[in-house]
DSSP file (Angstrom, degrees, kcal/mol; ACC not computed):
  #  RESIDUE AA STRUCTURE BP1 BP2  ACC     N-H-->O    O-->H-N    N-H-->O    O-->H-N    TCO  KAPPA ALPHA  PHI   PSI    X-CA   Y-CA   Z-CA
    1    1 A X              0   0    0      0, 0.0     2,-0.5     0, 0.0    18,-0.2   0.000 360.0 360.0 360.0 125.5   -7.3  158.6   19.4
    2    2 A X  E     +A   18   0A   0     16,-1.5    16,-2.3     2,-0.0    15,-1.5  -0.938 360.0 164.4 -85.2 126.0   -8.5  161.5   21.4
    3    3 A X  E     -A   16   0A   0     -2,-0.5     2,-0.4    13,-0.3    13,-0.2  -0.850  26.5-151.8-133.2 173.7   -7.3  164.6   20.3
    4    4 A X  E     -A   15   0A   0     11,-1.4    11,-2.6    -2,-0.3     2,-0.2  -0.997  16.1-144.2-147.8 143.9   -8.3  168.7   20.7
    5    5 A X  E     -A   14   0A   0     -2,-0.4     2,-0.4     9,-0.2     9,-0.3  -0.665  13.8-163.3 -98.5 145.2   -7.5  171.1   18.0
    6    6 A X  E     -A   13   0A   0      7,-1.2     7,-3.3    -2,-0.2     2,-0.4  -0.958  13.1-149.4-138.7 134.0   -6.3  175.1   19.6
    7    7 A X  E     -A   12   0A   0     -2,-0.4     2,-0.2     5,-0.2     5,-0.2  -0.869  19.5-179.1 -86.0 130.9   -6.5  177.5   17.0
    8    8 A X        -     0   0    0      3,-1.6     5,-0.0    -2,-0.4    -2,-0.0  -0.474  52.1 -84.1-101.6-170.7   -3.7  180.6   17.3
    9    9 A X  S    S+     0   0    0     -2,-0.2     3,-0.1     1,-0.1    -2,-0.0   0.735 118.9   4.1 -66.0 -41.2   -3.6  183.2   15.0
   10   10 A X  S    S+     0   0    0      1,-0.1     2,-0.3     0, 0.0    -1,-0.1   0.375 122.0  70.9-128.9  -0.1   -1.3  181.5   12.3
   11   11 A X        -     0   0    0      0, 0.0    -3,-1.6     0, 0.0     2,-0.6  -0.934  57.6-155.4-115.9 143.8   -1.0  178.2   13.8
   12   12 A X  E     -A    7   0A   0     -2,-0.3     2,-0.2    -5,-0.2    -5,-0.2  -0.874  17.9-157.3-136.1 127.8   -2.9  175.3   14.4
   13   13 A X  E     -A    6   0A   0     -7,-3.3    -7,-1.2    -2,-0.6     2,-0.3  -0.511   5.5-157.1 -96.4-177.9   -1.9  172.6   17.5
   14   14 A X  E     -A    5   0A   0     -9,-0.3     2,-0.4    -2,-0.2    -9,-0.2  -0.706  10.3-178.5  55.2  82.1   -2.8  169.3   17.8
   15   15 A X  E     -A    4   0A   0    -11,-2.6   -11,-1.4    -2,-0.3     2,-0.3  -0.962  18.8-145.4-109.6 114.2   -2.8  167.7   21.5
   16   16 A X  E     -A    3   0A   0     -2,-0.4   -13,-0.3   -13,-0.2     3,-0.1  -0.806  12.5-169.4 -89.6 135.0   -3.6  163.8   21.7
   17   17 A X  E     -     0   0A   0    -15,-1.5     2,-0.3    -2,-0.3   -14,-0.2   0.787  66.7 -10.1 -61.1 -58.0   -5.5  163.2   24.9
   18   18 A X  E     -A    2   0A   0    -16,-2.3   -16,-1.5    17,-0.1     2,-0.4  -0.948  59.7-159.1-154.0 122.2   -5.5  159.6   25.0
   19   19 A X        +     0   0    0     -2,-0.3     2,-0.1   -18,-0.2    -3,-0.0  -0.955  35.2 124.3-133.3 131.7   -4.5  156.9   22.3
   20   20 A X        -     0   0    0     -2,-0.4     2,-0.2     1,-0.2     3,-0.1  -0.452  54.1 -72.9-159.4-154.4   -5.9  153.0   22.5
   21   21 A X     >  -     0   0    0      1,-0.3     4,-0.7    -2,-0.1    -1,-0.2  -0.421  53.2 -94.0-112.5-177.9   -7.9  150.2   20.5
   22   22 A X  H >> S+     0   0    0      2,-0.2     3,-2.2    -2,-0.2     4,-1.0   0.926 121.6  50.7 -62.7-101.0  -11.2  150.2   19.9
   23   23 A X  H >> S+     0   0    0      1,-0.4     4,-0.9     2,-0.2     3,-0.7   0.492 103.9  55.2   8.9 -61.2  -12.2  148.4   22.4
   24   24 A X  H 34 S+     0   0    0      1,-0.3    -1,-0.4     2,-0.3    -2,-0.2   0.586 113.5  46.8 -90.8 -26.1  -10.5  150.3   25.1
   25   25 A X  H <X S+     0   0    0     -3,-2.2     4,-1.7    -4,-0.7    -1,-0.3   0.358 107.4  50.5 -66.3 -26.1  -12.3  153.6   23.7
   26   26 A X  H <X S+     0   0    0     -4,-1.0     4,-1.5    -3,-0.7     3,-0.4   0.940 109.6  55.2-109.2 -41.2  -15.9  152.3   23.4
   27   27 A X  H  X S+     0   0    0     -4,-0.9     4,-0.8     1,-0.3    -2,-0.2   0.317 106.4  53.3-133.3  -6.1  -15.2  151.1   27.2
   28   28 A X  H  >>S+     0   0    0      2,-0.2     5,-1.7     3,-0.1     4,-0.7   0.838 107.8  50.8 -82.4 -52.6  -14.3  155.0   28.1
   29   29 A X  H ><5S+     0   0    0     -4,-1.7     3,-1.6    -3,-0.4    -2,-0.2   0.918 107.5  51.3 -60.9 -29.8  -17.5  156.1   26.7
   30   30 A X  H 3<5S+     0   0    0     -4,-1.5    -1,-0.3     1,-0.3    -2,-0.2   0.919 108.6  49.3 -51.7 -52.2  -19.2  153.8   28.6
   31   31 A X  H 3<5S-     0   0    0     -4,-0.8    -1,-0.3    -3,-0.2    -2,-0.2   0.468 106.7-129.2 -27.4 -27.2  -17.5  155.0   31.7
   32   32 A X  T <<5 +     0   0    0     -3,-1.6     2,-0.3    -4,-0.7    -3,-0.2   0.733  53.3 153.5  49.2  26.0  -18.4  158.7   30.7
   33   33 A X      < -     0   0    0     -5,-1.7     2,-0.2     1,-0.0    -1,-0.2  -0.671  23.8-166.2-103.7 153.9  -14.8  159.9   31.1
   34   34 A X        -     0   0    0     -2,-0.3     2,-0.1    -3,-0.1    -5,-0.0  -0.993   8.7-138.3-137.0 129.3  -13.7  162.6   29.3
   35   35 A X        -     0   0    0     -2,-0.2     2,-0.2     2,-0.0   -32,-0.1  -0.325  19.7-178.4 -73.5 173.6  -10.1  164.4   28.5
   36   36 A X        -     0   0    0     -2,-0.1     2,-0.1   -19,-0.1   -32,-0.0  -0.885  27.2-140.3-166.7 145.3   -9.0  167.8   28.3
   37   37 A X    >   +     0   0    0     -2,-0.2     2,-1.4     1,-0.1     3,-0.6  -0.566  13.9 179.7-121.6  69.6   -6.4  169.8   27.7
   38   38 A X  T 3   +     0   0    0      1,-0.2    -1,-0.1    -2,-0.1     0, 0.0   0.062  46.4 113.8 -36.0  -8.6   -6.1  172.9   30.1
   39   39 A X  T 3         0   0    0     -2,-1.4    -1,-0.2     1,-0.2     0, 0.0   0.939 360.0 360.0 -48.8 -65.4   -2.7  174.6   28.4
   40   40 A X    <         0   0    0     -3,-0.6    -1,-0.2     0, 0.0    -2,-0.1   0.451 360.0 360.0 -89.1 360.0   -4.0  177.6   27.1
C-alpha cells in the first residue's frame, strides 16, 4: 500500500494511493513512478 498522511488542525487523513502485492510494488519502484495526492 501507498498511502499519504494530511495533517489538519484536529484531524488526521489517510489517502491510499495505490494498493498491490509485493511484487507489483517492487516493479513500480523499478519503474520510478510515483503517486500523489493533490486534494488540498
Amino acid at each position: 500500500m501507498i498511502g499519504k498522511y494530511i495533517f489538519g488542525d484536529k484531524q488526521v487523513h489517510l489517502f491510499v494511493c495505490w494498493l498491490g502485492t509485493h511484487a507489483e510494488y517492487d516493479k513500480l519502484c523499478k519503474d520510478n513512478k510515483q503517486y500523489t495526492v493533490n486534494i488540498y
